[in-house]
C-alpha angles and dihedrals in degrees: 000000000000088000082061095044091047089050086044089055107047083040099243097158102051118130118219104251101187088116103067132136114287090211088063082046085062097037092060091038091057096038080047094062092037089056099045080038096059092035086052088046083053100052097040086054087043093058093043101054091049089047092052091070097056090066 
């Protein structure tokens, strides 16, 4: 038990994942810009609504 955790731990079993399929490689870079896209609308809505009380 203590001899896996060990292994686990110092990452003995990964497997080298550079050949992966480029179509997974677009599908996280367009859930990536999504993502920073919907967190920046949020913001942008966040800082408005505070600034409009201010008027």
């Amino acid at each position: 038990m203590a001899l896996s955790v060990l292994a686990w731990l110092s990452a003995d079993h990964v497997a080298d994942d550079r050949g992966s399929d480029s179509s997974e490689k677009a599908f996280m870079v367009i859930l990536a810009i999504a993502l920073g896209g919907a967190v920046s609308a949020a913001a942008i809505a966040f800082v408005a609504s505070k600034t409009s009380l201010f008027q």
